[in-house]
N, CA, C and O atoms as CSV, one atom per row, in Angstrom:
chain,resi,resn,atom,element,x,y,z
A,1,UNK,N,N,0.850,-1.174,0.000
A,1,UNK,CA,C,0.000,0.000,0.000
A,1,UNK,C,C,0.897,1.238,0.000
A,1,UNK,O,O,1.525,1.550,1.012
A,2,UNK,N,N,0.960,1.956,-1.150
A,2,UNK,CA,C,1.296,3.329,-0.888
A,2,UNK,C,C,1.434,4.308,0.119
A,2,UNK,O,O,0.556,4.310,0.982
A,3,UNK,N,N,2.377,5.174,0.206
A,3,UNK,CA,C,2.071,6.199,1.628
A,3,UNK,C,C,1.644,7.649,0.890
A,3,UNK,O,O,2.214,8.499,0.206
A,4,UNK,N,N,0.940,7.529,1.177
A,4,UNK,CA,C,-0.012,9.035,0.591
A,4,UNK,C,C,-0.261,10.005,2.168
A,4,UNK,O,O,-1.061,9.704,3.054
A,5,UNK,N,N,0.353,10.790,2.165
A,5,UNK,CA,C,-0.028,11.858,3.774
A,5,UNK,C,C,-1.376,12.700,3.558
A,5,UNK,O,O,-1.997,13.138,2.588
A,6,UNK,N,N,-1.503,12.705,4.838
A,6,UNK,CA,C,-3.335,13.227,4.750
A,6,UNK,C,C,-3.320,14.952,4.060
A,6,UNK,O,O,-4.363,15.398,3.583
A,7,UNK,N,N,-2.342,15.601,4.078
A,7,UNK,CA,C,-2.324,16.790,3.625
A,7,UNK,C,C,-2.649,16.655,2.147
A,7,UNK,O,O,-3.498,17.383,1.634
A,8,UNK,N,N,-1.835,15.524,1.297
A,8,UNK,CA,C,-2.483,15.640,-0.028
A,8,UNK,C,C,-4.054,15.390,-0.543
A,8,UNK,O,O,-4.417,15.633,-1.694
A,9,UNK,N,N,-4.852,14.906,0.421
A,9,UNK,CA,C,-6.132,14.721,0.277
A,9,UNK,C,C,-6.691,16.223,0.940
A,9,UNK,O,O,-7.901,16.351,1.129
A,10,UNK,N,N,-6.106,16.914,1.149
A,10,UNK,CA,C,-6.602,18.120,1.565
A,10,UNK,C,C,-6.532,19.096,0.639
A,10,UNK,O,O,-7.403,19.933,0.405
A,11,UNK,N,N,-5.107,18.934,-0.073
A,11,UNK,CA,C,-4.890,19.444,-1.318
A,11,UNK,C,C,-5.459,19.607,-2.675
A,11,UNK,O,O,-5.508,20.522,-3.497
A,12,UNK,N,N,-6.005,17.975,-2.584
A,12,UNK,CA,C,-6.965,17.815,-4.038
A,12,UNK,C,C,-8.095,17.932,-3.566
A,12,UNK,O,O,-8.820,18.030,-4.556
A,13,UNK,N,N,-8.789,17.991,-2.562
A,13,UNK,CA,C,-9.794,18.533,-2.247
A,13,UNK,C,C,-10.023,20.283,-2.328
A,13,UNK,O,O,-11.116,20.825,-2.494
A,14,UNK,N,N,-9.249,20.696,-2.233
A,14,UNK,CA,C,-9.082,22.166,-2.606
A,14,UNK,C,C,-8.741,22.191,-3.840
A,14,UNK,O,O,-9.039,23.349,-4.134
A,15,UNK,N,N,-8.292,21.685,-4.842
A,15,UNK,CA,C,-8.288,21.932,-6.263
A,15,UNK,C,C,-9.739,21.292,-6.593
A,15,UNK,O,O,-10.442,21.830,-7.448
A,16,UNK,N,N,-10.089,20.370,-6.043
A,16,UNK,CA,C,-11.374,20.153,-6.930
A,16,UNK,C,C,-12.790,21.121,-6.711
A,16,UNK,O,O,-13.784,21.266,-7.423
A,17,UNK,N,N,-12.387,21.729,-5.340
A,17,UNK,CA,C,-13.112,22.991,-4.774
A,17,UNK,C,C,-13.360,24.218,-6.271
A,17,UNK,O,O,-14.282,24.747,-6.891
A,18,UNK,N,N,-11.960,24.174,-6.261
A,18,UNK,CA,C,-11.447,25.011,-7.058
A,18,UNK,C,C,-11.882,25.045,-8.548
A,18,UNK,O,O,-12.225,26.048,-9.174
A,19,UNK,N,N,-11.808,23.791,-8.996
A,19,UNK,CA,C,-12.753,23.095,-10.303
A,19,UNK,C,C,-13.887,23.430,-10.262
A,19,UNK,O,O,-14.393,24.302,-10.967
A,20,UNK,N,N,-14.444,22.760,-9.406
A,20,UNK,CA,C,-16.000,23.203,-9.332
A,20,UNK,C,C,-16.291,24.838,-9.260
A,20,UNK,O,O,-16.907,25.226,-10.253
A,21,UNK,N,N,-16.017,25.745,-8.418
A,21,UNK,CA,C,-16.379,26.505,-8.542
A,21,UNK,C,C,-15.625,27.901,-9.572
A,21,UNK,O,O,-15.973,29.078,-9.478
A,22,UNK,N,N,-14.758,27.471,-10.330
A,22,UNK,CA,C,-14.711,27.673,-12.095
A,22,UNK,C,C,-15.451,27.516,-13.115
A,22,UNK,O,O,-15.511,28.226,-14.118
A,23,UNK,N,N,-16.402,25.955,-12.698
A,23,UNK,CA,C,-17.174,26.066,-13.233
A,23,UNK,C,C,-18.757,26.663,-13.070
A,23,UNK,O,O,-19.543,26.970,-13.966
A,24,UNK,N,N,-18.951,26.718,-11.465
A,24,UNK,CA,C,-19.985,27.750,-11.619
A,24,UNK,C,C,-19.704,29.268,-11.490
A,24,UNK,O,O,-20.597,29.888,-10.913
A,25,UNK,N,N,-18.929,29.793,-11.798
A,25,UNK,CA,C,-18.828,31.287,-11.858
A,25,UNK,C,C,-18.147,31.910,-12.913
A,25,UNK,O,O,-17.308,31.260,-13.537
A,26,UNK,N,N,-18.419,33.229,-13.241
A,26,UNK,CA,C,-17.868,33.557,-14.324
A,26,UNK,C,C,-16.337,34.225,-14.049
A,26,UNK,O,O,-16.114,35.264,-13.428
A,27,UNK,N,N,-15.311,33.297,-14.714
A,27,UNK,CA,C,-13.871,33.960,-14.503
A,27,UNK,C,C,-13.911,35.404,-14.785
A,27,UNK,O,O,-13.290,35.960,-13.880
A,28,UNK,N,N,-14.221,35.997,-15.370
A,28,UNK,CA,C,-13.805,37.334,-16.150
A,28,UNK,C,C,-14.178,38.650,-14.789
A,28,UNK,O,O,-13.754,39.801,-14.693
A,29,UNK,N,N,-14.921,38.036,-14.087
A,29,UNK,CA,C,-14.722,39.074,-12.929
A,29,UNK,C,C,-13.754,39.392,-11.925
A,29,UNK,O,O,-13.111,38.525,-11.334
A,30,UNK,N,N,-13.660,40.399,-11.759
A,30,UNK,CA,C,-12.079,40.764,-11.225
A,30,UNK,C,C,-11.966,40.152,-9.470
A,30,UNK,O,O,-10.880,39.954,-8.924
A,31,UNK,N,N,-13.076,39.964,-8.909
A,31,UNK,CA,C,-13.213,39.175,-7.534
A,31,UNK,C,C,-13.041,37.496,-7.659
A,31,UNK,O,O,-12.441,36.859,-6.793
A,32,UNK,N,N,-13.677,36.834,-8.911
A,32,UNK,CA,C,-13.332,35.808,-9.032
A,32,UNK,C,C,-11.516,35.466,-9.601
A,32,UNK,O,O,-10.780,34.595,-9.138
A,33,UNK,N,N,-11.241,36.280,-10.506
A,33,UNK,CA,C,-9.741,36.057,-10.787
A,33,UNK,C,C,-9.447,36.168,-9.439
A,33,UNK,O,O,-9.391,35.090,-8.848
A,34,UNK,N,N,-9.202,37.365,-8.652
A,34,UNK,CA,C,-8.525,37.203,-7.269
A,34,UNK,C,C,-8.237,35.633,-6.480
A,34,UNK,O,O,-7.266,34.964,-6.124
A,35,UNK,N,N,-9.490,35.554,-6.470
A,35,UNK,CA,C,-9.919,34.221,-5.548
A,35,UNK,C,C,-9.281,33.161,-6.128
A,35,UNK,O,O,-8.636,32.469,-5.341
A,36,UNK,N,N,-9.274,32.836,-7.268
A,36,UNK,CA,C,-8.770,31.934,-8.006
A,36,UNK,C,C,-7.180,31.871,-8.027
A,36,UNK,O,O,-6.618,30.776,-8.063
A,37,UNK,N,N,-6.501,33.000,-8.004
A,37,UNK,CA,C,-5.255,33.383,-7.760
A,37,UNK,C,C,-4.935,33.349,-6.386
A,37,UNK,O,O,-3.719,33.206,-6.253
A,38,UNK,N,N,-5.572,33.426,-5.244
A,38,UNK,CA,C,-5.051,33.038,-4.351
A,38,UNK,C,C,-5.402,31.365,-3.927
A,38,UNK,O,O,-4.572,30.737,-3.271
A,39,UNK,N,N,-6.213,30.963,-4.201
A,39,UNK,CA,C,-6.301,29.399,-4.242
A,39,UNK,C,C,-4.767,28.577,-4.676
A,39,UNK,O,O,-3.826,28.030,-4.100
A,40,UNK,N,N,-5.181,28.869,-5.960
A,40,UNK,CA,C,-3.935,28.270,-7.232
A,40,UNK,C,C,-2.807,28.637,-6.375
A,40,UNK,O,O,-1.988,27.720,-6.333
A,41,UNK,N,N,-2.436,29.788,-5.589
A,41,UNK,CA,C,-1.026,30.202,-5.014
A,41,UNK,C,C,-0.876,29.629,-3.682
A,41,UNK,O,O,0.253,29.540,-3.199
A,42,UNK,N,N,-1.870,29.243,-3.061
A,42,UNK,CA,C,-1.445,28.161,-1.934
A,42,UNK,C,C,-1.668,26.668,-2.716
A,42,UNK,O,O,-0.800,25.800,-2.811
A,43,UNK,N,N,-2.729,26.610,-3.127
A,43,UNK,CA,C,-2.891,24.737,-3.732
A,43,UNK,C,C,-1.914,24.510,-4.505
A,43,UNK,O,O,-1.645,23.338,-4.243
A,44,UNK,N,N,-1.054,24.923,-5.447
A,44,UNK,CA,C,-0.243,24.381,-6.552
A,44,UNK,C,C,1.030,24.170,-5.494
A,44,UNK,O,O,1.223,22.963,-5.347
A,45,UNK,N,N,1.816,24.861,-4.829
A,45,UNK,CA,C,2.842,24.721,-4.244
A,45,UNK,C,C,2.789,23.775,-3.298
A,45,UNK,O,O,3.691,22.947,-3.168
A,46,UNK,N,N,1.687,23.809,-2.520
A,46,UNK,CA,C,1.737,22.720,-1.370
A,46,UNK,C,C,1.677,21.575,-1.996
A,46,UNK,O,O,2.176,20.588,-1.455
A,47,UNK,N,N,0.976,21.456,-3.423
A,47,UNK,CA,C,1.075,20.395,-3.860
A,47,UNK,C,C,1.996,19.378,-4.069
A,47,UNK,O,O,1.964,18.153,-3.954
A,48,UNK,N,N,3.022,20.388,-4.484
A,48,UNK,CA,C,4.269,20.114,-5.431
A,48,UNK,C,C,4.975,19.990,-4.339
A,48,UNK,O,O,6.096,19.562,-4.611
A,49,UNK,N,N,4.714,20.292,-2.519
A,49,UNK,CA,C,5.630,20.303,-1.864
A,49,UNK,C,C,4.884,18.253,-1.156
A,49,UNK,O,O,5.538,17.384,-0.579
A,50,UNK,N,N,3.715,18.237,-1.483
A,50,UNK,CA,C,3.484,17.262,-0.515
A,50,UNK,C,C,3.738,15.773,-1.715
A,50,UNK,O,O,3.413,14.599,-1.540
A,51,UNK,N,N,4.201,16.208,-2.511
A,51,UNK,CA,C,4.233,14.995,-3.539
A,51,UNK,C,C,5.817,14.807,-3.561
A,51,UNK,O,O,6.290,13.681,-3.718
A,52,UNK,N,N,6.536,15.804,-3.419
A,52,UNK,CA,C,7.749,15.651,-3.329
A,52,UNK,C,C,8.427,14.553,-2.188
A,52,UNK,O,O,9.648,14.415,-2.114
């Protein structure tokens, strides 16, 4: 069995957060880019830090 740490299920749970609600809202508003930019700027790194 693989060792997968519980932080990465926290991780893709916040990107799929993140998925989903891309798809219900319209990007082009300047509150949703924000939001989306700060998501992506904690989720992508921790990612890349918890897979490492």
């Amino acid at each position: 069995m693989p060792f997968a740490p519980v932080s990465l299920f926290a991780r893709l749970i916040l990107l799929a957060a993140l998925a989903w609600f891309a798809r219900r809202h319209d990007p082009s508003q300047r509150a949703h880019q924000l939001f989306f930019a700060v998501i992506m700027l904690h989720a992508v790194p921790s990612l890349l830090l918890t897979l490492r």
